[in-house]
C-alpha positions in Angstrom: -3.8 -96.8 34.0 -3.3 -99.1 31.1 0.7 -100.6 30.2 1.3 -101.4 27.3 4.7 -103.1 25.9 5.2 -102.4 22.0 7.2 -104.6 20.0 8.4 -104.4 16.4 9.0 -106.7 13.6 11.7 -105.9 11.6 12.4 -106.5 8.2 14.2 -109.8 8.0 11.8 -111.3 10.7 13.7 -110.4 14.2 11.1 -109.6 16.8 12.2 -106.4 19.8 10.8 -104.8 22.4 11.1 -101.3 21.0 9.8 -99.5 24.5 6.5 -98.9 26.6 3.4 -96.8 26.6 1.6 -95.7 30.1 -1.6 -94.2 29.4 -3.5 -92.8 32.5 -7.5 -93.7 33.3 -9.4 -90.4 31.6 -10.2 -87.9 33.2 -13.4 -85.8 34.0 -14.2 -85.1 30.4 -12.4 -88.0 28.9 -9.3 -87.0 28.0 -6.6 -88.9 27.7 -2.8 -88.7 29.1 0.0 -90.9 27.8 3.5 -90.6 27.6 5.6 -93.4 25.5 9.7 -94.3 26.0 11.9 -96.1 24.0 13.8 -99.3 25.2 17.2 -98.8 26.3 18.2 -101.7 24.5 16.3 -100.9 21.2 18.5 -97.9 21.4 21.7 -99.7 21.1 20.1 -102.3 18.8 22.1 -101.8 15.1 18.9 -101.9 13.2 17.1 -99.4 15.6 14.8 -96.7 13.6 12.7 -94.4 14.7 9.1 -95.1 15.1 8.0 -91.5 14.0 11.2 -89.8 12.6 9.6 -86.0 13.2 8.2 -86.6 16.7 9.5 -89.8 18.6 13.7 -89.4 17.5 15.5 -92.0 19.2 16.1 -91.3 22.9 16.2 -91.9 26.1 13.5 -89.0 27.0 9.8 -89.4 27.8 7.2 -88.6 25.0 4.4 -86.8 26.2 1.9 -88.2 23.6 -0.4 -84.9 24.0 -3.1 -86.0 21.9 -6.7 -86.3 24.6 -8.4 -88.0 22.7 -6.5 -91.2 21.8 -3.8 -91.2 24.8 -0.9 -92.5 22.4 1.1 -91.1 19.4 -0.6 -91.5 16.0 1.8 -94.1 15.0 0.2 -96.2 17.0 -3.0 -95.3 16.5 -2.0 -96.0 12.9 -1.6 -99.8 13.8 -5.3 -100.2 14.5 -8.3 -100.3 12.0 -10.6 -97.2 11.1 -14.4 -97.8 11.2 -15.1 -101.8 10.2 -12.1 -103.0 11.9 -13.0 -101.2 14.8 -16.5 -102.4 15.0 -15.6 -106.6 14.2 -13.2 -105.6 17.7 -15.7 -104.5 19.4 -17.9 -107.3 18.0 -15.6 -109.8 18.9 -14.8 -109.1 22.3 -18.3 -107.3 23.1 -16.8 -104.2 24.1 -19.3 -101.4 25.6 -18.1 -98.0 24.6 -15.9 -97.1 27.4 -13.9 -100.2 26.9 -13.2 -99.1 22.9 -10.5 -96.4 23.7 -7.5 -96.8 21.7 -5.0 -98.0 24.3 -7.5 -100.8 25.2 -8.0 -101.7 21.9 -4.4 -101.4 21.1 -4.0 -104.4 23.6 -6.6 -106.3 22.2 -5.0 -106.1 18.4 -1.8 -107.6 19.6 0.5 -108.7 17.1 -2.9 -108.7 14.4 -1.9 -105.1 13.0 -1.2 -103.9 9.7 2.8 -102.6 10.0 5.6 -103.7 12.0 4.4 -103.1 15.7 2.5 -105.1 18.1 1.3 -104.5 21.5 0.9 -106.8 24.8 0.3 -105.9 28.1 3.0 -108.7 29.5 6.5 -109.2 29.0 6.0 -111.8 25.7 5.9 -110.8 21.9 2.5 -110.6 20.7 1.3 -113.7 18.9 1.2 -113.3 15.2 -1.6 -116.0 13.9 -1.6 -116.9 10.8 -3.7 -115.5 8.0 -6.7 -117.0 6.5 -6.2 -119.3 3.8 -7.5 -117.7 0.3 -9.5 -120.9 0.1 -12.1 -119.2 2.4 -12.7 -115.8 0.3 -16.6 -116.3 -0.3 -16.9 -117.5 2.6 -15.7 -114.1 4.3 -17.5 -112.0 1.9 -20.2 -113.6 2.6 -19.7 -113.8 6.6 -19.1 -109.6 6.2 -22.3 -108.9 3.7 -23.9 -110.7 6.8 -22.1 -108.2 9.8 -22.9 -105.6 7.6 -26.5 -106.3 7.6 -26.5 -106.7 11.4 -28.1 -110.2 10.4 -25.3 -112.2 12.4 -27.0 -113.5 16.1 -23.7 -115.9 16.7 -20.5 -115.4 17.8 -19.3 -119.3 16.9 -20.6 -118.3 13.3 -18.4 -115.3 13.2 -15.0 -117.1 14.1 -13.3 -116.9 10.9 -14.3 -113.3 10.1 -13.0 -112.8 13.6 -9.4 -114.1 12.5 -9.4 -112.2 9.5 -11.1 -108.7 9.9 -9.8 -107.1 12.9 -6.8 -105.1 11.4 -7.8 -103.8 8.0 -8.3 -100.3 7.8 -10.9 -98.2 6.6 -14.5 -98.2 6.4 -15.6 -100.9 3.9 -15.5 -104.6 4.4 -12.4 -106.1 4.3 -10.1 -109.4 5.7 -6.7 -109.9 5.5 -5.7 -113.5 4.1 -3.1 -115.4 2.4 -3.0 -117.0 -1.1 -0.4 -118.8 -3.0 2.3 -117.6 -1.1 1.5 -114.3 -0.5 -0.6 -111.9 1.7 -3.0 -109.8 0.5 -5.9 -107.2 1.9 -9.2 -108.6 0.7 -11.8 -106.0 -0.2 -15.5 -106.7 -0.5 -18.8 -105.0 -1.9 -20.4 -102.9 0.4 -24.4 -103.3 0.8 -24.2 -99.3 0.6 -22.6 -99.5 -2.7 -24.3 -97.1 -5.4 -21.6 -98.6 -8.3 -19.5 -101.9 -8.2 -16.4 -100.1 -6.4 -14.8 -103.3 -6.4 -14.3 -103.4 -10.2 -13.8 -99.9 -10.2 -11.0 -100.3 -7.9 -9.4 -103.3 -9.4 -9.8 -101.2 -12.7 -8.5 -97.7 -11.3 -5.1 -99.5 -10.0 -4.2 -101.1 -12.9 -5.0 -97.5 -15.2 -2.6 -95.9 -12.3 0.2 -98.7 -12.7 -0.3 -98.2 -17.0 0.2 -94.5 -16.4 3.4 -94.8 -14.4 2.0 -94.2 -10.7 3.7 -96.7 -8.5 0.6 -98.7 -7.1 0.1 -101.5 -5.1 0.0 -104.3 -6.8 -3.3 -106.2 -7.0 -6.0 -108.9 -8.8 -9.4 -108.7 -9.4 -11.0 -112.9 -8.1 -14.2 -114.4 -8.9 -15.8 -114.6 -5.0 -19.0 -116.9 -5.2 -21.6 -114.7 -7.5 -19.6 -111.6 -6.9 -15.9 -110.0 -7.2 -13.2 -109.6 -4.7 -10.3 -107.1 -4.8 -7.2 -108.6 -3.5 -3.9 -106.3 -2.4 -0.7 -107.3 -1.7 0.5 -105.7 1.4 3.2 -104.1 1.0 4.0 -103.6 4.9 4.4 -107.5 4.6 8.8 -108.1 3.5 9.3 -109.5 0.2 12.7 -111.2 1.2 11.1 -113.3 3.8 7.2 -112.8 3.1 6.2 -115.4 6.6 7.4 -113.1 9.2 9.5 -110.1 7.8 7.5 -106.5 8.1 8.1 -103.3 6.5 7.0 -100.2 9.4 4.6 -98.0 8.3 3.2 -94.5 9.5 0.5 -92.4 8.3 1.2 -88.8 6.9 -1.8 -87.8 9.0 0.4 -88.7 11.8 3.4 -87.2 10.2 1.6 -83.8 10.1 0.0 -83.9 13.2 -3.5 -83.8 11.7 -6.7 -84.2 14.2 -9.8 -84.3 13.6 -10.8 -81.5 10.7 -8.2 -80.4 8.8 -6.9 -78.5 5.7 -3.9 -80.1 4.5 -2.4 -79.7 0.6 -0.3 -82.0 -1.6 2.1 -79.7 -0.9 2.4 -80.4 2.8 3.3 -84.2 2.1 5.7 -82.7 -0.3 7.4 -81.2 2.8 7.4 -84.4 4.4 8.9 -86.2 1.9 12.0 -83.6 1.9 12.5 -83.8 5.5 12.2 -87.7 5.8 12.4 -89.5 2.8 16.1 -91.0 2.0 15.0 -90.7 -1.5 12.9 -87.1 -1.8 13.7 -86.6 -5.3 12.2 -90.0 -6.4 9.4 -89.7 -3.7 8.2 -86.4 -5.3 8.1 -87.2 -8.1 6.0 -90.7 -7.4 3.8 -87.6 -5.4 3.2 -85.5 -8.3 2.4 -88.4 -10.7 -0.4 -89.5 -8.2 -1.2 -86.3 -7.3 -1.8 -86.1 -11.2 -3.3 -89.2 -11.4 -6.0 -88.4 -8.7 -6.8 -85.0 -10.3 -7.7 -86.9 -13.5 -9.4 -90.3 -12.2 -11.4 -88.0 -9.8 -10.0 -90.0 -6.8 -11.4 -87.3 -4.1 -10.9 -89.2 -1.4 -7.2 -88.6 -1.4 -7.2 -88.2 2.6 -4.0 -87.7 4.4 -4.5 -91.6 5.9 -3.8 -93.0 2.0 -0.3 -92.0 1.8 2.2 -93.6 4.1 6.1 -93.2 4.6 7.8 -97.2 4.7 10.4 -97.8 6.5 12.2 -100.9 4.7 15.1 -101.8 6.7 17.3 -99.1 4.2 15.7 -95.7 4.3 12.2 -94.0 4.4 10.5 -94.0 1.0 7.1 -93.3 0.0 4.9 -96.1 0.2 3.2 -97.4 -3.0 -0.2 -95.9 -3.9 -3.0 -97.7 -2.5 -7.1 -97.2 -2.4 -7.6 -95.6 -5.9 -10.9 -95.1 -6.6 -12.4 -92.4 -9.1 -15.0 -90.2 -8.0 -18.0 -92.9 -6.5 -19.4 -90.3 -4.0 -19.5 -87.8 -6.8 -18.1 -85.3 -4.6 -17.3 -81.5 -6.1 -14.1 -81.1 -3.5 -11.1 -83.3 -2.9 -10.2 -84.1 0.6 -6.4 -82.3 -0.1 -6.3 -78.9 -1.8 -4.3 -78.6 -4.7 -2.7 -75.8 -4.5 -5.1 -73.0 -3.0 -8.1 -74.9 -4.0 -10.0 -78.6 -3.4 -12.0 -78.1 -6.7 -10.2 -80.2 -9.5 -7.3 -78.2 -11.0 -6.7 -77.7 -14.5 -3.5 -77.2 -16.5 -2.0 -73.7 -15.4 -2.7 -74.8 -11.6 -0.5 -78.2 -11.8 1.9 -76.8 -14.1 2.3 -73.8 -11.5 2.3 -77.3 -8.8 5.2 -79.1 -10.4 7.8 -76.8 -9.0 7.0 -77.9 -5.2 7.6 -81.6 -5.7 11.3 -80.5 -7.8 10.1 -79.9 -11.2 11.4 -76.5 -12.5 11.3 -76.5 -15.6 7.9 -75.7 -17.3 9.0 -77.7 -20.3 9.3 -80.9 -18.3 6.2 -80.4 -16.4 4.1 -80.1 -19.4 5.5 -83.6 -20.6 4.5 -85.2 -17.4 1.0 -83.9 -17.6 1.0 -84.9 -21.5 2.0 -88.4 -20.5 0.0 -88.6 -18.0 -2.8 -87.1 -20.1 -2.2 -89.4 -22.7 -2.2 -93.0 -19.8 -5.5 -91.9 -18.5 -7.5 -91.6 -22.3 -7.4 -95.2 -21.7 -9.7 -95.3 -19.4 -12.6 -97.0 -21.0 -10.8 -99.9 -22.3 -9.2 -100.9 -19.0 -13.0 -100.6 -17.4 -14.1 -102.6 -19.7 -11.7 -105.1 -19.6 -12.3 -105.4 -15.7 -15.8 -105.7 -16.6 -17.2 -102.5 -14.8 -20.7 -102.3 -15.9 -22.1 -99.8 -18.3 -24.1 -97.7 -16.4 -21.2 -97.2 -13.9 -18.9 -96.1 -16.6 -21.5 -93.8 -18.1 -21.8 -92.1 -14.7 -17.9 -92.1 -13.9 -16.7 -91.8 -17.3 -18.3 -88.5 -17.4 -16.7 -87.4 -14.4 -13.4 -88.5 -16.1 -13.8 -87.1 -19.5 -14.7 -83.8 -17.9 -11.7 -83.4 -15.8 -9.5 -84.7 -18.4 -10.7 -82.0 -21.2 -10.2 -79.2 -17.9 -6.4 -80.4 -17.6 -6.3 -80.2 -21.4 -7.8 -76.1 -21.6 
């Protein structure tokens, strides 16, 4: 049986013991059973939230977590790292694969998560360390080109990628550091890359911030002989950026989605309206990106890249992160838009604008237009991130073609 104390950050800094989860040792076929309860004195605390404000409401009864495979609630499954965080963990503290469950992991992140909440297996907050210094960028791009590789014998060697890769999520490498004042993901090439995603990225964002999506706010750096993407976190608090921390929780989690599923835009439209203190904004921000995505060919719009923030106020929908047009060249997006995952054209998203609040026909063909009109710039806002030729021949194709379909 594994123990585990979870703490949260709150906005302005203030650090509480929000309640415990007991997961039990797995059983014949490995599954997991964990149960989580809140603190009776986070109950009474005036700022108290809920973690997960469909499944864990605030109370005084025991959660089953009911989810074998992971032993906890996805909200805290959402605090640790997909595939390359997970593997620097393992790395770091040469896990074998029995000792990579989530609880264990859980208590190795600590306070190291993205979000608010932090885990220890004692009675004392989780240590928060401090982030790497932006100073050392090419130095951890080139440390994770290295790990990628599999080129890296010593541990001593991998220290500071250690430090700063552990909690990013995702699959492609990334460190979390801290530059001027503010914090920021880190995203590197990938040795797999077919196109420079990184430019593509850094390009893609500010396109989606031109055409009104509210995105997360980034900067394309110089990183030795290649390019870095830098992100500033938005789980990190604004009003008191050293220690203040916005919660965060996946709409996988919100949905209850395991594994395979078949989820819509329309379903985190349904979220929104039950959670969001602000649906009428949030669906709107959805439809835009949801616009956005159709038109970029982002069809990696998986139900782990959109988030609800809590940020000390109200629930709202987080900014729009991991843009990136279509660099697998993939038919299908992961969502379906209304009945369908193929890209949809004009009558489809018109017919979509009345789920996200948008009745009248007349005002969703103006969205579409505007949006329409954002994305024509594509080209000049690749090339002014430097994307190379090839990669926009190959992309921009992609683009145009979905563009002209939305257009019909």
């Amino acid at each position: 049986m594994i123990k585990l104390n979870v703490w949260l950050t709150l906005c302005q800094g203030e650090n509480v013991h929000v309640g415990e989860l007991i997961v039990a040792e797995p059983d014949m076929q490995g599954r997991l059973q964990g149960q989580f309860r809140y603190s009776p004195d986070y109950l009474i605390h005036p700022e108290a939230f809920p973690l997960d404000p469909i499944h864990l409401p605030l109370s005084l009864e025991i959660f089953n977590a009911e989810r074998p495979h992971a032993g906890v609630h996805g909200v805290f499954e959402d605090s640790l790292p997909d595939d390359w965080g997970r593997r620097i963990l393992a790395r770091r503290y040469r896990l074998e694969r029995k000792g990579q469950r989530v609880p264990q992991l859980l208590a190795l992140l600590g306070g190291q998560g993205m979000g608010a909440l932090g885990y220890s297996l004692d009675n004392e907050v989780p240590v928060k360390r401090e982030a790497v210094d932006g100073c050392h960028l090419t130095e951890l791009q080139i440390l994770a080109r290295k790990f990628e590789q599999n080129t890296v014998s010593e541990d001593e060697e991998m220290a500071l990628l250690f430090q700063a890769g552990s909690s990013p999520g995702g699959a492609r490498p990334k460190a979390l550091i801290r530059d001027q004042g503010h914090s920021y993901l880190a995203k590197f090439s990938s040795i797999r890359d077919q196109f420079d995603v990184v430019a593509l990225e850094a390009a893609t964002m500010e396109l989606a911030r031109q055409a009104g999506v509210d995105a997360a706010l980034c900067k394309l750096v110089s990183c030795g002989t290649r390019k870095a993407l830098l992100v500033e976190r938005f789980d990190i608090n604004n009003t008191n950026i050293s220690t203040g921390r916005n919660h965060l929780i996946s709409m996988q989690t919100l949905l209850k989605a395991e594994g395979y599923y078949n989820a819509s835009y329309r379903d985190i439209a349904d979220v929104i309206r039950r959670v969001s203190d602000t649906p009428g904004q949030d669906l709107i921000k959805l439809f835009n990106q949801l616009l956005f995505n159709v038109m970029v060919g982002n069809t990696d719009d998986h139900l782990k890249n959109f988030c609800m923030l809590f940020d000390g106020v109200g629930w709202r929908l987080s900014p729009a992160f991991d843009l990136v047009p279509n660099v697998g060249l993939n038919r299908e997006h992961v969502l379906r838009i209304g009945y369908y995952n193929v890209a949809a054209d004009r009558n489809v998203l018109i017919q979509e604008a009345k789920y996200f609040g948008i009745k009248q026909q007349s005002k969703a063909e103006k969205i579409i237009a505007t949006m329409l009109s954002k994305v024509s710039n594509w080209e000049k806002v690749f090339n002014e991130f430097k994307v190379p030729v090839m990669d926009i021949g190959v992309i921009g194709k992609d683009i145009e073609e979905r563009m002209a379909k939305v257009k019909s």
